[in-house]
DOTORKE-961399 format. One record per residue (C-alpha): chain; x, z, y; residue in three letters. Coordinates in Angstrom, 3 decimals, always signed. Example, Ala and Ser with C-alpha at 12.3 -4.5 7.8 and 13.67 -1.06 7.14 Angstrom:
// residues 2
pt chain:A	px:+12.300	pz:+7.800	py:-4.500	resn:ALA
pt chain:A	px:+13.670	pz:+7.140	py:-1.060	resn:SER
END
This chain:
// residues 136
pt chain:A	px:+8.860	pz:-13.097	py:+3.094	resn:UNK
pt chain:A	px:+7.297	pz:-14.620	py:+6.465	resn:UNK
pt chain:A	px:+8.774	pz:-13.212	py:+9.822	resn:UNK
pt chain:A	px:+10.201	pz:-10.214	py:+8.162	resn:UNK
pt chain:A	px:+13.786	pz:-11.551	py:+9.257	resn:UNK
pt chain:A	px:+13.236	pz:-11.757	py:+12.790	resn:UNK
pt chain:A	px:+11.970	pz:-7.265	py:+12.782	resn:UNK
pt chain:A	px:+14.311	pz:-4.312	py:+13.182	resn:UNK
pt chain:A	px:+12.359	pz:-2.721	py:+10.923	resn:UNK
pt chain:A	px:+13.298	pz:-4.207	py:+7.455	resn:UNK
pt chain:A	px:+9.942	pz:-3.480	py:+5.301	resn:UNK
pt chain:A	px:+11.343	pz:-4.429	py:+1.795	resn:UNK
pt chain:A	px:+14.373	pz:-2.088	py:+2.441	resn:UNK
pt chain:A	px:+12.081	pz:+0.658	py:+3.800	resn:UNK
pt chain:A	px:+10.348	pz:+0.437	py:+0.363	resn:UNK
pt chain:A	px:+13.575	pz:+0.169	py:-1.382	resn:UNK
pt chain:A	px:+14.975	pz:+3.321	py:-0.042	resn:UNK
pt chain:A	px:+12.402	pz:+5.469	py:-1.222	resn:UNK
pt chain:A	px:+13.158	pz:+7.024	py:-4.259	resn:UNK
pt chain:A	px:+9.215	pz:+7.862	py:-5.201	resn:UNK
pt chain:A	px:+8.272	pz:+4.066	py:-4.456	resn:UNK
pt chain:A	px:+11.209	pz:+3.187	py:-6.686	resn:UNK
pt chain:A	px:+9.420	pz:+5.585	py:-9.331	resn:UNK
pt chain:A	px:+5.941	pz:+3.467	py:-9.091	resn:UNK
pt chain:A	px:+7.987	pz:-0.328	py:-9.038	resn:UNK
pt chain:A	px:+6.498	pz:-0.998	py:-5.577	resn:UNK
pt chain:A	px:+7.572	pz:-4.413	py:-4.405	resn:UNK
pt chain:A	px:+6.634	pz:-5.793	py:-1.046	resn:UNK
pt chain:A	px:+5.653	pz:-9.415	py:-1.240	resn:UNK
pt chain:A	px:+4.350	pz:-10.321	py:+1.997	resn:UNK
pt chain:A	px:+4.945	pz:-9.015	py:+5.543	resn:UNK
pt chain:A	px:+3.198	pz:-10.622	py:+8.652	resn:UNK
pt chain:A	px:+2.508	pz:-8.898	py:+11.785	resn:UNK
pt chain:A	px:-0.388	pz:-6.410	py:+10.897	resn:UNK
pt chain:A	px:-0.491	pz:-6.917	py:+7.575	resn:UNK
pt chain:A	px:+1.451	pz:-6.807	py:+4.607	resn:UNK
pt chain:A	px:+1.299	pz:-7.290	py:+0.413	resn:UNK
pt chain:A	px:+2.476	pz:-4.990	py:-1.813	resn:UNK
pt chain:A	px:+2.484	pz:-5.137	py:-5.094	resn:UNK
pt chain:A	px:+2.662	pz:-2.051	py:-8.158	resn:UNK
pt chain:A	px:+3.249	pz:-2.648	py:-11.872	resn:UNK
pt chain:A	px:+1.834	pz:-1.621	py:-14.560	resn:UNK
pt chain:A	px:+3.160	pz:+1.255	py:-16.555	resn:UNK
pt chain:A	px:+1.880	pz:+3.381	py:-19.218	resn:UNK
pt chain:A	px:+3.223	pz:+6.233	py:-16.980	resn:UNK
pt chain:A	px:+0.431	pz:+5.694	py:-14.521	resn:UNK
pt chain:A	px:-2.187	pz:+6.539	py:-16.908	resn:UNK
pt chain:A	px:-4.682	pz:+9.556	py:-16.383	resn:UNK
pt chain:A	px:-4.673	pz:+10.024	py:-19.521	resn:UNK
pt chain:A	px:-4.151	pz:+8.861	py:-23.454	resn:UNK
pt chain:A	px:-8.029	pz:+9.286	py:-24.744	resn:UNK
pt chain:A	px:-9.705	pz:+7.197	py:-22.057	resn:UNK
pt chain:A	px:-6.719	pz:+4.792	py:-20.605	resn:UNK
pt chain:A	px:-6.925	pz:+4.047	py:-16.818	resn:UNK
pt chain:A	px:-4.466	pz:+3.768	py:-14.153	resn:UNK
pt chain:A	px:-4.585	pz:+7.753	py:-11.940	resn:UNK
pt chain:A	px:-6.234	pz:+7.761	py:-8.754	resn:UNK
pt chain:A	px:-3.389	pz:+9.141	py:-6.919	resn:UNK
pt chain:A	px:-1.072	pz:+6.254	py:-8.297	resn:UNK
pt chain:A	px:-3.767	pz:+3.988	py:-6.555	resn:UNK
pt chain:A	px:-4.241	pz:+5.932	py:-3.506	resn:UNK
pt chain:A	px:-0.320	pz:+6.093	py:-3.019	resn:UNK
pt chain:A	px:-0.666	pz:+2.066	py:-3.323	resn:UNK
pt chain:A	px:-3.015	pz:+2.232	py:-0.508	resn:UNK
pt chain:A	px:-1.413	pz:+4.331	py:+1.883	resn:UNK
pt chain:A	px:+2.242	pz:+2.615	py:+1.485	resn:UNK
pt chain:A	px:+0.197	pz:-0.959	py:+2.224	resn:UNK
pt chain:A	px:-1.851	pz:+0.819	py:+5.036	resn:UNK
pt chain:A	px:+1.715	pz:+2.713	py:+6.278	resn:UNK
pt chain:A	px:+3.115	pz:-0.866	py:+6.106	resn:UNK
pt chain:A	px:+0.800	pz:-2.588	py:+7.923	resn:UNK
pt chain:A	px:+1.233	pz:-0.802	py:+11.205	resn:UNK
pt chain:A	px:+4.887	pz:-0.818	py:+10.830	resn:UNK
pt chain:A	px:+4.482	pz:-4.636	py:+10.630	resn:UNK
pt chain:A	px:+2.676	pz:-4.561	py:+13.957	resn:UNK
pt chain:A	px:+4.764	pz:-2.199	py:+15.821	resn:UNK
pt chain:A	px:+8.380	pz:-2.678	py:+14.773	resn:UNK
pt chain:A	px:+8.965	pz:+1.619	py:+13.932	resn:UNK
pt chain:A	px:+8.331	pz:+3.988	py:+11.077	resn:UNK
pt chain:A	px:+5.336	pz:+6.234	py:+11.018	resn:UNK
pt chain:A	px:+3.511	pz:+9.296	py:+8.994	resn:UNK
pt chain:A	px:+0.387	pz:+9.180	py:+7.726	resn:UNK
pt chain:A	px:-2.668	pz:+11.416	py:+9.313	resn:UNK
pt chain:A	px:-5.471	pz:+10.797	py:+7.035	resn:UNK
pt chain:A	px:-6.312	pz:+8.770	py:+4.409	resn:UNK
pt chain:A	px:-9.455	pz:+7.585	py:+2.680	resn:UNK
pt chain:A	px:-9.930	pz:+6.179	py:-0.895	resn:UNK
pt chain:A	px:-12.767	pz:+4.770	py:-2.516	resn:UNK
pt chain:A	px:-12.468	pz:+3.604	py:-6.131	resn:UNK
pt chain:A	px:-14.658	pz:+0.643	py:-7.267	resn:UNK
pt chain:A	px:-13.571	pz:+0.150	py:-11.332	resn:UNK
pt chain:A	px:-11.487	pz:+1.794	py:-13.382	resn:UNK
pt chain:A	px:-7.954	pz:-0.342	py:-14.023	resn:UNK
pt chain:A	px:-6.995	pz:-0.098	py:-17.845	resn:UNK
pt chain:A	px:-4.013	pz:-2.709	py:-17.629	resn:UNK
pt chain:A	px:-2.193	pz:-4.741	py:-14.970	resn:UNK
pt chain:A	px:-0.201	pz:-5.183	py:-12.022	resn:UNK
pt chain:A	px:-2.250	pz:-4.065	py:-8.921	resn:UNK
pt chain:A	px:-2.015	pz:-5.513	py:-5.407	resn:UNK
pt chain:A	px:-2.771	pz:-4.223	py:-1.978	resn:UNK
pt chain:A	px:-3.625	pz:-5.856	py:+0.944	resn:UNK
pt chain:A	px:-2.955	pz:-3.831	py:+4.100	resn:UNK
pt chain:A	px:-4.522	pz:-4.975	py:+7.891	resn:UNK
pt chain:A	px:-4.400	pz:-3.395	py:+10.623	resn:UNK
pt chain:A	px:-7.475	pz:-2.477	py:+12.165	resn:UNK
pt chain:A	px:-6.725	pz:-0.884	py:+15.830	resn:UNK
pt chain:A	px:-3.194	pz:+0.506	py:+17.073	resn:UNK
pt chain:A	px:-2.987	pz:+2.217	py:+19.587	resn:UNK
pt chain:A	px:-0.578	pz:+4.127	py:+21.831	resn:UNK
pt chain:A	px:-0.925	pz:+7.163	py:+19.266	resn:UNK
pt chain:A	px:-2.946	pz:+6.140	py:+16.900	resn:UNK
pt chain:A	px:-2.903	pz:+3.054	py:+14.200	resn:UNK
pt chain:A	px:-6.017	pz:+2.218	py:+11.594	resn:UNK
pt chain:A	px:-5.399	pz:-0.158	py:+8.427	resn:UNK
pt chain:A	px:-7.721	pz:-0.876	py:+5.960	resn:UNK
pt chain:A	px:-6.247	pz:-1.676	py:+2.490	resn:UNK
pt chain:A	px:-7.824	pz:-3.310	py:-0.254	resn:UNK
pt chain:A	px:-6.688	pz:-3.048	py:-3.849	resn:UNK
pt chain:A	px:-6.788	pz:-5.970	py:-6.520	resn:UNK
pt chain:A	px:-6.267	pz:-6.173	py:-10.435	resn:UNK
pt chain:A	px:-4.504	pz:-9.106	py:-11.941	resn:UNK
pt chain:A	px:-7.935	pz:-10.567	py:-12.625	resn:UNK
pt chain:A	px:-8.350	pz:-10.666	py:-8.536	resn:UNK
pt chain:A	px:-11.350	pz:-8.209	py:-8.527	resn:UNK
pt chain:A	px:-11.283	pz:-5.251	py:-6.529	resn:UNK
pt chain:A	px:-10.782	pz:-2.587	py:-7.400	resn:UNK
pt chain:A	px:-10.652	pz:+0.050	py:-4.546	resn:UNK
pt chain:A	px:-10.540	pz:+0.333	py:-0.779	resn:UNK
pt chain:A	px:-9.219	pz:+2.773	py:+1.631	resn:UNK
pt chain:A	px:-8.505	pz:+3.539	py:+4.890	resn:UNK
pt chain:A	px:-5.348	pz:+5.086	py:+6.871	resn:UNK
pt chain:A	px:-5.041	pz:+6.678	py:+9.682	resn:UNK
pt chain:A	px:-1.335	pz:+6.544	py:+10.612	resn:UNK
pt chain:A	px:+0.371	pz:+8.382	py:+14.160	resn:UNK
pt chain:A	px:+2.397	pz:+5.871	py:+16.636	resn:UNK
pt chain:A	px:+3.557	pz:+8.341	py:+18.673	resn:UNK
END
């Protein structure tokens, strides 16, 4: 994990000591200032439903807003709550590890924006979102 060492803020062990991103198998797999990689396995837990097998939006969206939470913490060294988040889903996922790509867009003195973008194990896309995160 690039420059992760040299931050107070410890972003693998943030993830690790959340019980609910425990739950979903999140892994953190790459941390540079701004932006960070975060990776979610696939389960047959995740599943909408048994009829017509995807992966649940809201397993997705939490995907998002962890990279997008993440991502600001990776540019300003402290832990923050989300305000607002945005999710827009491009293809359904049936089957596979998904990973998120979180950037900063603009942080401010009370404000951070990160844009996240969501990838199967094929590397298409697969949804997008946007955070809006408080630095206060």
């Amino acid at each position: 994990m690039s420059n992760e060492a040299s931050r107070s803020i410890d972003i693998s062990a943030l993830n690790e000591d959340s019980p609910f991103h425990r739950l979903l198998g999140l892994s953190v797999t790459r941390v540079t200032p701004g932006e960070v990689e975060v990776v979610m396995p696939y389960s047959d837990r995740l599943l909408a439903n048994t009829t017509s097998p995807y992966v649940h939006g809201g397993a997705i969206a939490t995907l998002i807003d962890v990279a997008g939470n993440f991502a600001v913490i990776a540019a300003i060294d402290r832990d923050i709550p989300t305000i607002d988040l945005r999710v827009d889903y491009l293809r359904p996922v049936r089957k596979g590890a998904l990973r998120a790509v979180g950037r900063t867009v603009k942080v401010g003195r009370r404000l951070g924006i990160a844009d996240v973008e969501v990838f199967d194990e094929d590397g298409q896309i697969v949804a997008i979102g946007r955070g809006l995160f408080s630095t206060v």
